[in-house]
SEVO-844188 format. One record per residue (C-alpha): residue in one letter; z, y, x. Coordinates in steps of 0.1 Angstrom, whole numbers, padded with zeros to 4 digits, always signed. Example, Ala and Ser with C-alpha at 12.3 -4.5 7.8 and 13.67 -1.06 7.14 Angstrom:
BEGIN
A+0078-0045+0123/S+0071-0011+0137/
//
This chain:
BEGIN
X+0020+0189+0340/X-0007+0165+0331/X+0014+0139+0323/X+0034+0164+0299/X+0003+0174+0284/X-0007+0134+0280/X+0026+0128+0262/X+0031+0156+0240/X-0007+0144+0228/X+0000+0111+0222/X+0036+0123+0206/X+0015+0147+0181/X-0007+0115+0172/X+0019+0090+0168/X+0042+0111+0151/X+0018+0123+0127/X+0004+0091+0117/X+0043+0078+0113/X+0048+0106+0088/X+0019+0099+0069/X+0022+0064+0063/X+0057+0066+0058/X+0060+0099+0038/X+0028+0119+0028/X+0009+0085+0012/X+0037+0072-0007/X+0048+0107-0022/X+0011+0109-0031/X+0015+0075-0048/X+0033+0086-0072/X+0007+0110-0085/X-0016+0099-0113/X-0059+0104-0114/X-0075+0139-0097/X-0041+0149-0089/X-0032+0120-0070/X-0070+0121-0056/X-0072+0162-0047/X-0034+0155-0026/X-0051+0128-0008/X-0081+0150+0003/X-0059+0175+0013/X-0039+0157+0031/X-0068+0139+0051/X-0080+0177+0057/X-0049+0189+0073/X-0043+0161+0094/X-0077+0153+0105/X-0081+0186+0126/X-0049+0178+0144/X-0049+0145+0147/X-0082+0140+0162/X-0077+0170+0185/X-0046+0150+0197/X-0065+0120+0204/X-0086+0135+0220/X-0066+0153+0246/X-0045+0122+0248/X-0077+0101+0256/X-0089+0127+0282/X-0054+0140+0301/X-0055+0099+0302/X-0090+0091+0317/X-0075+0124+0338/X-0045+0109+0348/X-0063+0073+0359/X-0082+0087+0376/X-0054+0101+0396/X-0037+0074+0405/X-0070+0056+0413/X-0075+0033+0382/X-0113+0037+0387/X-0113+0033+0419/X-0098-0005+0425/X-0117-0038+0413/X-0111-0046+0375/X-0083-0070+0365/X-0076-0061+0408/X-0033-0059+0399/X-0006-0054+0370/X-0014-0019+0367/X-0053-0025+0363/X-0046-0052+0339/X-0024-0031+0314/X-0045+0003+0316/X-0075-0018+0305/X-0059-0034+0276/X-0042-0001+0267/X-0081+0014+0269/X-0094-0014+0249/X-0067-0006+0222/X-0073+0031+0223/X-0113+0022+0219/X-0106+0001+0188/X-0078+0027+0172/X-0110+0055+0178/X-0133+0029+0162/X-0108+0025+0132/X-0095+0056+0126/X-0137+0068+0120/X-0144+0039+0095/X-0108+0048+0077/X-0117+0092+0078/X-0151+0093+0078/X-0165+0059+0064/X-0137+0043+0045/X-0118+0071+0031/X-0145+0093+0014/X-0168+0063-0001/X-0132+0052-0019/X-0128+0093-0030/X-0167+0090-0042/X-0163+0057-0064/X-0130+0066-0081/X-0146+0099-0090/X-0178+0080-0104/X-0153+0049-0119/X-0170+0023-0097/X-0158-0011-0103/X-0160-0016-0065/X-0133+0013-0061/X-0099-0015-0059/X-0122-0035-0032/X-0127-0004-0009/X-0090+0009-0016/X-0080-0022-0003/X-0105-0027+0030/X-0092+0010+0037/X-0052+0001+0035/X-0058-0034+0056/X-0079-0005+0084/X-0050+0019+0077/X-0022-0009+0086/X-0043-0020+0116/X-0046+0019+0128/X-0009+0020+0126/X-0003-0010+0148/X-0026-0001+0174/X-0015+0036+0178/X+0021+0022+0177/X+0008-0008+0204/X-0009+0019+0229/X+0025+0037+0235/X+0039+0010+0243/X+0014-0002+0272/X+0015+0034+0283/X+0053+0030+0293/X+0041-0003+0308/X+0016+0010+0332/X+0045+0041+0340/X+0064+0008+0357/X+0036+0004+0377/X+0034+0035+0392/X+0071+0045+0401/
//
């Protein structure tokens, strides 16, 4: 059931951020000024509840689930399995990291400046796209690892 609840998690998170780099942001392109502005805020506000709460379970039926099959209990870097679950937690560190600067950093000081026409408005645009494209590899990368260290195990 755990590993259920892990997977549906990470399903809701990857999903999610699949449909709204590849749907919801480029519909919004289209829109011009406040309009194309109060969809983006909407959209970060719907999402955000959900997706966070799906990282979150996802991070903790996974610390669960290690624990489990005895991750934390063998020396580090000890086989395959150990190997692959650290990187996979190093990745999932750096997606939490990533995904704060793009929501809670990123995202509103770019809404704040193209309300106030700051000049420095295309330079934060930009630093938050290159963090949104780096959030996508990295939640598409974890996944991956995750079916990795299921080799492991069987």
């Amino acid at each position: 059931m755990l590993r259920i609840v892990h997977l549906l998690s990470a399903t809701v998170w990857v999903g999610g951020t699949i449909a709204l780099v590849f749907v919801g942001v480029p519909a919004i392109r289209d829109l011009e000024g406040e309009a194309r502005a109060a969809a983006m805020r909407a959209l970060g506000r719907r999402w955000r509840p959900l997706g966070w709460s799906a990282m979150g379970v996802a991070i903790v039926s996974g610390l669960w689930l290690t624990d489990i099959h005895g991750g934390f209990n063998r020396a580090a870097l000890a086989t395959d399995f150990d190997r692959t679950l650290i990187l996979k937690s190093a990745l999932v560190a750096l997606l939490c990291a990533g995904a704060a600067v793009h929501d809670y950093v990123l995202g509103p000081r770019l809404q704040r400046e193209l309300r106030e026409g700051a000049p420095q408005a295309p330079s934060t645009r930009r630093r938050l796209v290159a963090v949104g494209w780096v959030n996508l590899s990295l939640t598409l990368a974890v996944p991956v690892l995750g079916a990795i260290v299921l080799t492991y195990l069987d």
